[in-house]
C-alpha positions as CSV (number, residue, x, y, z in Angstrom):
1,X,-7.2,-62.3,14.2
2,X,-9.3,-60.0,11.5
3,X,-8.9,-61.1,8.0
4,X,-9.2,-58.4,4.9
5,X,-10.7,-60.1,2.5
6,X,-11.9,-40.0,-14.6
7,X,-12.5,-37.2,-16.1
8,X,-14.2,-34.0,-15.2
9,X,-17.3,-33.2,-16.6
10,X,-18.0,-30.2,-16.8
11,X,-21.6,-28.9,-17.3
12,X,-22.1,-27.1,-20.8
13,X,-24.2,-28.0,-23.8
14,X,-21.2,-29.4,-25.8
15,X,-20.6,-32.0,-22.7
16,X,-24.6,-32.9,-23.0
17,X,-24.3,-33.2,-26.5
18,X,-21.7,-35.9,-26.3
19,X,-23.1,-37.2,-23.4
20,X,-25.9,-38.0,-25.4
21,X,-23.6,-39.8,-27.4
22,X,-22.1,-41.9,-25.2
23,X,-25.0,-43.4,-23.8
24,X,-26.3,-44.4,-27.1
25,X,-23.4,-46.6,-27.5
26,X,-22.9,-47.8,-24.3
27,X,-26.2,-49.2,-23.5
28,X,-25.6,-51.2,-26.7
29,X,-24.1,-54.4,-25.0
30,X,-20.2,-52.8,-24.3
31,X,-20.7,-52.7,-20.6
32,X,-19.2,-55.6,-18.3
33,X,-21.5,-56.6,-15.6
34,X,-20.0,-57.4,-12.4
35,X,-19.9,-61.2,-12.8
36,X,-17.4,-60.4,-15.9
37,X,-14.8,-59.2,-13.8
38,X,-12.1,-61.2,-12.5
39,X,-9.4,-61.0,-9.7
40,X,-7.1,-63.5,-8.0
41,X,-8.4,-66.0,-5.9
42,X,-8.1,-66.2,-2.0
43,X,-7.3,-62.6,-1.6
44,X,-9.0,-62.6,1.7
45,X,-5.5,-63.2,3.9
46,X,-3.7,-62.3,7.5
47,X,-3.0,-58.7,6.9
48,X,0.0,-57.1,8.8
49,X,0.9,-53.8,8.4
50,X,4.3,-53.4,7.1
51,X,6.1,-49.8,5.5
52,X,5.7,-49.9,2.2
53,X,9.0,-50.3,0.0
54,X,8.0,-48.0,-3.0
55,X,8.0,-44.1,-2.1
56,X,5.5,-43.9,-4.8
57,X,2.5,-45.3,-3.3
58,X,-0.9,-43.2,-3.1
59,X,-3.9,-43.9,-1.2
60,X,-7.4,-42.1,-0.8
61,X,-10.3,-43.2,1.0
62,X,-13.7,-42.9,0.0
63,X,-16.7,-42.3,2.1
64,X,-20.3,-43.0,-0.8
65,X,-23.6,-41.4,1.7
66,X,-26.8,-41.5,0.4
67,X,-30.4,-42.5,0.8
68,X,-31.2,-46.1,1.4
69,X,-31.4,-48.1,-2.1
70,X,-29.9,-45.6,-4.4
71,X,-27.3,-47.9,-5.7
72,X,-24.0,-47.4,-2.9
73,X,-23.2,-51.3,-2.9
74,X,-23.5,-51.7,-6.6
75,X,-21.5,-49.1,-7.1
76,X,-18.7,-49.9,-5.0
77,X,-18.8,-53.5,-6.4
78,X,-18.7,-52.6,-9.5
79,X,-15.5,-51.0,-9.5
80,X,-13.9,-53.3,-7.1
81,X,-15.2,-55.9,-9.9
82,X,-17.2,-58.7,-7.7
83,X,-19.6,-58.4,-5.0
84,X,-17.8,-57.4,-2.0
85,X,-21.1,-55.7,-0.6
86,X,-24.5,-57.5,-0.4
87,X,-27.3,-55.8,-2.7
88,X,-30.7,-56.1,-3.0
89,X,-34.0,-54.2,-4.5
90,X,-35.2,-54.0,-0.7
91,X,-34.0,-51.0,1.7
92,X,-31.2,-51.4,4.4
93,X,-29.4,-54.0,2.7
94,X,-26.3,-52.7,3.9
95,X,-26.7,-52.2,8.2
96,X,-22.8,-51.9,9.2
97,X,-19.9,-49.5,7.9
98,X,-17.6,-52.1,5.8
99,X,-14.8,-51.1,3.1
100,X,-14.0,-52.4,0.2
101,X,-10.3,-52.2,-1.5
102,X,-9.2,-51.5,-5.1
103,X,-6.1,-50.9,-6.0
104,X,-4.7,-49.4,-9.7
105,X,-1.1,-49.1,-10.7
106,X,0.2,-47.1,-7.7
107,X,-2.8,-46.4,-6.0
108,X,-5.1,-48.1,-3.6
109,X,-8.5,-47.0,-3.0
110,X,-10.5,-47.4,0.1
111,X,-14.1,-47.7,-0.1
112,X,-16.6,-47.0,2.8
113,X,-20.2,-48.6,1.9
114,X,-22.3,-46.8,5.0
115,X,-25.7,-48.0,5.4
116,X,-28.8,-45.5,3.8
117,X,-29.1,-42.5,5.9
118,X,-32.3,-42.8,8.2
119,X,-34.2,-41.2,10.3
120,X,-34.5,-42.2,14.7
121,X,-38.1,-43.5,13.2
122,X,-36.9,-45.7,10.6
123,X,-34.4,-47.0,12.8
124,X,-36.8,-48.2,15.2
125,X,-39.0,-49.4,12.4
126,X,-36.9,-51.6,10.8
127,X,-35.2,-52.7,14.1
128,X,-31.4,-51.3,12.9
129,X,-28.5,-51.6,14.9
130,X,-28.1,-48.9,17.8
131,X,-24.6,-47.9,15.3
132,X,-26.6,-47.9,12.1
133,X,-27.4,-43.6,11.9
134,X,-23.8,-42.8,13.4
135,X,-22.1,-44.9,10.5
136,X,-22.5,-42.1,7.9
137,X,-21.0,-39.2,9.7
138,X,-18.1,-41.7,11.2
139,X,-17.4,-42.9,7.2
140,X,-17.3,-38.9,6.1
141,X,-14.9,-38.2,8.9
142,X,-12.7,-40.6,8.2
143,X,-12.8,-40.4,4.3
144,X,-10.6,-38.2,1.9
145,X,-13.1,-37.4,-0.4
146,X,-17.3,-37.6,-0.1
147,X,-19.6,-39.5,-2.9
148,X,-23.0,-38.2,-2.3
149,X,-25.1,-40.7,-4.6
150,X,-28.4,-39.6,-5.9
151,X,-30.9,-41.5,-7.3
152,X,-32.5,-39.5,-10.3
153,X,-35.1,-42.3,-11.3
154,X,-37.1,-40.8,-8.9
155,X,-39.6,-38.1,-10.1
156,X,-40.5,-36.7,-7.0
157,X,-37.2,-36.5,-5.0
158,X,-34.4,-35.8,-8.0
159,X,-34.5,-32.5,-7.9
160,X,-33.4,-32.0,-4.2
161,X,-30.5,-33.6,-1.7
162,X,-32.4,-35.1,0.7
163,X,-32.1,-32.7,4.4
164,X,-30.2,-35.6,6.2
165,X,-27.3,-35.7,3.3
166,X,-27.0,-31.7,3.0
167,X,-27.2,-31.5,6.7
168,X,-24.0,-33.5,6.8
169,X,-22.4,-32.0,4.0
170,X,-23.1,-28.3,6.4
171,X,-21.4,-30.1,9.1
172,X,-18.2,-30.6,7.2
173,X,-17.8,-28.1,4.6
174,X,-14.4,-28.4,4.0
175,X,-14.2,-31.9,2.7
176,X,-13.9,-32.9,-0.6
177,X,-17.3,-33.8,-2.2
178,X,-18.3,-35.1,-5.4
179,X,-22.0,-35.5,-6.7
180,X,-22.9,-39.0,-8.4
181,X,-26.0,-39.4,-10.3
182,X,-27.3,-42.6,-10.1
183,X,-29.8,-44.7,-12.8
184,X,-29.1,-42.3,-15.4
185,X,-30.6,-45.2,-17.9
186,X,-34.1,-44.6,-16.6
187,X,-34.2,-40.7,-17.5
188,X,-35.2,-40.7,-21.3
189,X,-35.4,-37.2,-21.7
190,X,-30.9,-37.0,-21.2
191,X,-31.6,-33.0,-21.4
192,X,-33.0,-33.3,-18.1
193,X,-30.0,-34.6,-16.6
194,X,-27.9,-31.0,-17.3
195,X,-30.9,-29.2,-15.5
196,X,-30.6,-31.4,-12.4
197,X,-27.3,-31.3,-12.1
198,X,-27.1,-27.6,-11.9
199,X,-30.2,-27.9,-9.5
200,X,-28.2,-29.8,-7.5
201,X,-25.1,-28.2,-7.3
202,X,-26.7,-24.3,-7.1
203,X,-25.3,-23.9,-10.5
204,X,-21.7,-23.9,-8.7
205,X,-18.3,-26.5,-9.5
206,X,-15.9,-26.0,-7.2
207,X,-12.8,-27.1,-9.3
208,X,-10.8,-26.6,-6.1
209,X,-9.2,-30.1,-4.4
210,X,-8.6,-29.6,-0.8
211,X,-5.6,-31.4,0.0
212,X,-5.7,-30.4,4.2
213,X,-8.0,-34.0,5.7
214,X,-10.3,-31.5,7.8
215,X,-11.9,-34.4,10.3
216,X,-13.5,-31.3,12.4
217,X,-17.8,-31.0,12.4
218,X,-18.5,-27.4,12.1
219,X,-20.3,-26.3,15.1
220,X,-23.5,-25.2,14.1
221,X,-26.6,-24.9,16.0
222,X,-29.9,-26.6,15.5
223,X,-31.5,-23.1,14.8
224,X,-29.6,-22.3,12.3
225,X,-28.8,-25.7,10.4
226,X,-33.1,-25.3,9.9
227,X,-32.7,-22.2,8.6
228,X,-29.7,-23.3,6.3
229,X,-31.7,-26.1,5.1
230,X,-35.3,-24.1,4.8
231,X,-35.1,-23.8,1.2
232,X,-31.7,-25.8,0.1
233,X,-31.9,-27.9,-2.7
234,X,-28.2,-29.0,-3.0
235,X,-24.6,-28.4,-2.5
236,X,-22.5,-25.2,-4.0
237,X,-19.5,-27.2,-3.0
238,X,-19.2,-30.3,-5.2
239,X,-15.7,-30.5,-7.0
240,X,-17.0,-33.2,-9.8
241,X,-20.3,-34.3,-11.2
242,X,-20.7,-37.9,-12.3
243,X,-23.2,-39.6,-14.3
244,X,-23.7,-43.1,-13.8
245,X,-25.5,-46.5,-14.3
246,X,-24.0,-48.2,-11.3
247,X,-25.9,-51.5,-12.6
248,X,-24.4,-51.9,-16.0
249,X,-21.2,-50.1,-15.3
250,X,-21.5,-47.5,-17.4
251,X,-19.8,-43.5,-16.1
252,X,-17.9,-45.6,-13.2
253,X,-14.4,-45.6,-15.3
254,X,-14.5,-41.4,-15.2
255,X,-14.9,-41.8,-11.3
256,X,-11.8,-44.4,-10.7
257,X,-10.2,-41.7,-13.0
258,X,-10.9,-38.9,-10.6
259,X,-9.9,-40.8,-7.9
260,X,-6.4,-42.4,-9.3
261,X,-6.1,-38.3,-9.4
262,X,-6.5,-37.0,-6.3
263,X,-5.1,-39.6,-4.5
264,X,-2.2,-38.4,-2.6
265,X,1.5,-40.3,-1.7
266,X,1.0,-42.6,1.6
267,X,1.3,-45.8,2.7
268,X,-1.2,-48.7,1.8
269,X,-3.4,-49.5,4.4
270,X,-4.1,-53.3,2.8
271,X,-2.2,-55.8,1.0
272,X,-2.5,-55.4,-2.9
273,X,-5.0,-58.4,-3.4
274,X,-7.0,-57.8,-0.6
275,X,-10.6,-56.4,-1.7
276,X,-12.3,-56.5,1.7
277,X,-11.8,-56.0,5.5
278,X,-15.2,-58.1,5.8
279,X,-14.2,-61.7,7.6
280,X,-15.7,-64.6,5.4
281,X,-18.6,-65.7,8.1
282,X,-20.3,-61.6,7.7
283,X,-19.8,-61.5,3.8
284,X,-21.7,-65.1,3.8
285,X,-24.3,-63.9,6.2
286,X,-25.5,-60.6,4.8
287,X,-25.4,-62.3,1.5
288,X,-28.0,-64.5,2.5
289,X,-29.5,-61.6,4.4
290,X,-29.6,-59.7,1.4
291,X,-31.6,-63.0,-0.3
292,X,-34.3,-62.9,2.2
293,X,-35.2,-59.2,1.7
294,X,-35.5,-59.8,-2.3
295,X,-37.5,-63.0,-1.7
296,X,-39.4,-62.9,1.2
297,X,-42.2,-59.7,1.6
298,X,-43.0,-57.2,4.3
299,X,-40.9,-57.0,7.5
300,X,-40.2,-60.4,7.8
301,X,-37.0,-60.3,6.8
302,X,-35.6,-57.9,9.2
303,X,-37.0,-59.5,11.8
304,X,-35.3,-62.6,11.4
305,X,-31.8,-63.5,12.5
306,X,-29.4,-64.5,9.9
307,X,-26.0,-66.9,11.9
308,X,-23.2,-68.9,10.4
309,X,-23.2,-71.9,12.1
310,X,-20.6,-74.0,10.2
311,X,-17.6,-72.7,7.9
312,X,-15.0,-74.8,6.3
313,X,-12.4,-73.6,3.8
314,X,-9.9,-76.3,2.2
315,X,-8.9,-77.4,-1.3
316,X,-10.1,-74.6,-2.6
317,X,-13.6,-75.1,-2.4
318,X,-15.9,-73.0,0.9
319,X,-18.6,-75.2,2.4
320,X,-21.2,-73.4,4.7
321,X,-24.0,-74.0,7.0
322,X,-26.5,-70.7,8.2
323,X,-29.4,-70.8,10.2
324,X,-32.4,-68.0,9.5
325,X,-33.7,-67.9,13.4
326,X,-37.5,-66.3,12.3
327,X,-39.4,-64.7,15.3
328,X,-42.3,-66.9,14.8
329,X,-43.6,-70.5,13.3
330,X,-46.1,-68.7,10.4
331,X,-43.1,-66.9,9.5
332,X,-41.2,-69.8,9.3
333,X,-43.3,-71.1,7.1
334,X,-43.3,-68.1,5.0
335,X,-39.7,-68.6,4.4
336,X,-40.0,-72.2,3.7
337,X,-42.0,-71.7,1.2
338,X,-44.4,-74.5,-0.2
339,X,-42.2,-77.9,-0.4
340,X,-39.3,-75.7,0.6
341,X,-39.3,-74.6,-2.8
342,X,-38.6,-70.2,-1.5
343,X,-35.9,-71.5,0.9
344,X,-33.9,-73.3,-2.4
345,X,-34.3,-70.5,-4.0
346,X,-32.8,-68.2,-2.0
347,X,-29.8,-70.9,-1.3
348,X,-29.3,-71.1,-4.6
349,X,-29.4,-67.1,-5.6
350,X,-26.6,-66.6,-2.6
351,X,-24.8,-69.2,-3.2
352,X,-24.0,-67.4,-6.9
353,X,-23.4,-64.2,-5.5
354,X,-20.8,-65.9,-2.9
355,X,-19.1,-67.7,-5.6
356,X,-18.5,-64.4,-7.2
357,X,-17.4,-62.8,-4.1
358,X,-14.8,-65.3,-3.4
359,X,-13.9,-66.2,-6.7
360,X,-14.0,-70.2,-6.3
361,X,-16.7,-72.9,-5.5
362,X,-19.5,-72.6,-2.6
363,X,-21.4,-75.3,-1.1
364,X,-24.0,-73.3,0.6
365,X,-26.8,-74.9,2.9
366,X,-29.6,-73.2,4.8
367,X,-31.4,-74.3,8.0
368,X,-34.3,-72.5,8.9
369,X,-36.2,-72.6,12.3
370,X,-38.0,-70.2,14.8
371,X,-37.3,-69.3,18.1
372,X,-40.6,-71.2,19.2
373,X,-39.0,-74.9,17.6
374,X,-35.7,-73.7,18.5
375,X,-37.0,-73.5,22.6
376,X,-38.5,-76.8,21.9
C-alpha cells in the first residue's frame, strides 16, 4: 500500500520603492531557514480517501516548471517547512514528478516538484529516466495553476524564458500562470528587477483568474510554435509576479497568500498532516542521491545507482541501510574517498537532511561497492 508522507504585486515605481525596502530588512536575519520550521511527527501514514465532513474545504494544485537548478525543490520545501524534496547545487537533482502537501486553515495545497526541463540531448547525457522530459507537461496538465521559476542570477539568460518553458506555456494558454523570480538576493542593482519583470511578462498582467481547469494542449504545429517562439522573450499571460529568495525564505509568504486565494471549494486529496506522497525508502534514496552530486564531481554521480537495502521504523527512531552500486572500481574509490573520509561525509550531510524531513532521529549507514566487486 502507498504511504503519503499573498499579495499581488503589481509593477509600478511605488511597488519598487518599497520593494527596496523590504529587502533591506529582510536580509537582516528575520528570515527562518527551513530547519526552523516545525510540523508533527510521523505524518507519513495509510491514506484513504474519505468525503470530507466540512463543506468549506478548498484545494488547488500546483505545478512549479522551470530550468534545471533554478531553485523548484527549495522552494517547495520551504513553504511546506522541511525538506520534502532533495536539493542540491548540482543539476537534475529532482528526476521523478513527486508532490508535496501543505495545508492552511481551510485549504490544502498540492505541490508538483517536476524535474528541470531538458532537452532529448541532455537526457541521454545525464542518463535520465525514459519519464523524465514528459514529467513537466503531465505536472501542468494536471495542476490548477502554473509557477514558472526563473532564475535571475544569471546574467546571460534573465532576460528571456527559456524556449522549452514558453513552448509549454503556447501549448496551454488558458491555464493559470504565475511568474517567480528566483535569487533575487544576488541582483544588487533591485532597479533591474522592475525591468526584467516587464521583459518577461511583455509589459502585460493579466489580473484575470481562470476558474474553468482547461487540461486540453492547444494544437499547434511545429511550423508555427518556431515562428511563435522566433523572437519571444516571455509570457503576456502571467496573472502574478513574485519575487523571491527561495533559500532564505524571503517573498514565499506573498505566494502561499496567492494561493490560500485562488484556491477553490473541493475535497482534500490528503490527510491534514500528511506533507508528501513520497514512500519513506525514495525520500531516503534521493536524499543520499542528492549528497553524491554535491560531493562527488563530474558524471560520476549519475552514473551510479543509489538502493535501500534495509529500513526499520520503531520507537520512534528510522534506522537505514543504502548501497551506492558505482559502475566501476576507480569510481568507487572516488566515492570512498581517502580513509573513507568523502563517504562519512556524505552519510553524515543526509542523514541531517533526513532527520529534518521526518522530523525524528535517523541512523543512516552507507555501503558502497561496484558492479565489478559486487559480480565477484
Amino acid at each position: 500500500m502507498t504511504k503519503v508522507m499573498s499579495k499581488k504585486h503589481f509593477l509600478s515605481y511605488s511597488f519598487i520603492r518599497n520593494f527596496i525596502y523590504d529587502v533591506r530588512y529582510c536580509f537582516t536575519g528575520n528570515i527562518r531557514n527551513v530547519g526552523e520550521f516545525t510540523k508533527p511527527q510521523d505524518p507519513l501514514i495509510e491514506f484513504q480517501h474519505e468525503e470530507n465532513e466540512s463543506n468549506d474545504k478548498r484545494i488547488i494544485k500546483i505545478a512549479i516548471i522551470g530550468l534545471p537548478n533554478v531553485g523548484k525543490s527549495t522552494l517547495i520545501n520551504q513553504i511546506v517547512g522541511r525538506r520534502v524534496f532533495a536539493m542540491s547545487k548540482r543539476v537534475h537533482t529532482t528526476q521523478c514528478k513527486a508532490r508535496a502537501i501543505h495545508a492552511v486553515g481551510n485549504t490544502q495545497m498540492v505541490f508538483l516538484d517536476t524535474p528541470g526541463l531538458v532537452t532529448l540531448s541532455e537526457s541521454i547525457k545525464f542518463k535520465l529516466a525514459n519519464n523524465f522530459m514528459s514529467d513537466g507537461e503531465g505536472a501542468i496538465k494536471d495542476a490548477d495553476v502554473v509557477g514558472v521559476m526563473h532564475d535571475i542570477s544569471n546574467s546571460y539568460t534573465r532576460t528571456k524564458l527559456d524556449s522549452k518553458i514558453l513552448r509549454l506555456l503556447h501549448y496551454y494558454p488558458k491555464k493559470n500562470t504565475a511568474l517567480i523570480l528566483n535569487k533575487i538576493d544576488c541582483v544588487k542593482r533591485k532597479r533591474l528587477l522592475l525591468d526584467l519583470a516587464n521583459k518577461l511578462t511583455c509589459n502585460v498582467l493579466s489580473n484575470e483568474i481562470k476558474p474553468v481547469k482547461e487540461t486540453t494542449r492547444e494544437k499547434i504545429s511545429d511550423k508555427e510554435m518556431k515562428e511563435r517562439l522566433k523572437n519571444a522573450t516571455g509570457w503576456p499571460g502571467f496573472q502574478e509576479v513574485f519575487m523571491v529568495s527561495a533559500i532564505d525564505g524571503f517573498g514565499v509568504g506573498d505566494i502561499v497568500e496567492y494561493l490560500i486565494k485562488i484556491a477553490q471549494p473541493g475535497p482534500w486529496l490528503f490527510p491534514e498532516d500528511a506533507y508528501t506522497d513520497q514512500k519513506m525508502e525514495k525520500i531516503i534514496e534521493e536524499a543520499v542521491r542528492s549528497k553524491l552530486l554535491d560531493y562527488v564531481p563530474q558524471e560520476m554521480p549519475y552514473l551510479s545507482k543509489v538502493k535501500l537495502e534495509f529500513l526499520n521504523d520503531e520507537d520512534g527512531k528510522i534506522t537505514a541501510g543504502v548501497l551506492v552500486l558505482c559502475p566501476s572500481p576507480r569510481v568507487e574509490k572516488l566515492i570512498r574517498g581517502a580513509s573513507n573520509g568523502k563517504i562519512r561525509v556524505i552519510r553524515e550531510a543526509a542523514q541531517d537532511d533526513l532527520q529534518n524531513t521526518f522530523q525524528q532521529t535517523v541512523n543512516l549507514s552507507i555501503a558502497v561497492t561496484s558492479v565489478k566487486s559486487a559480480n565477484k
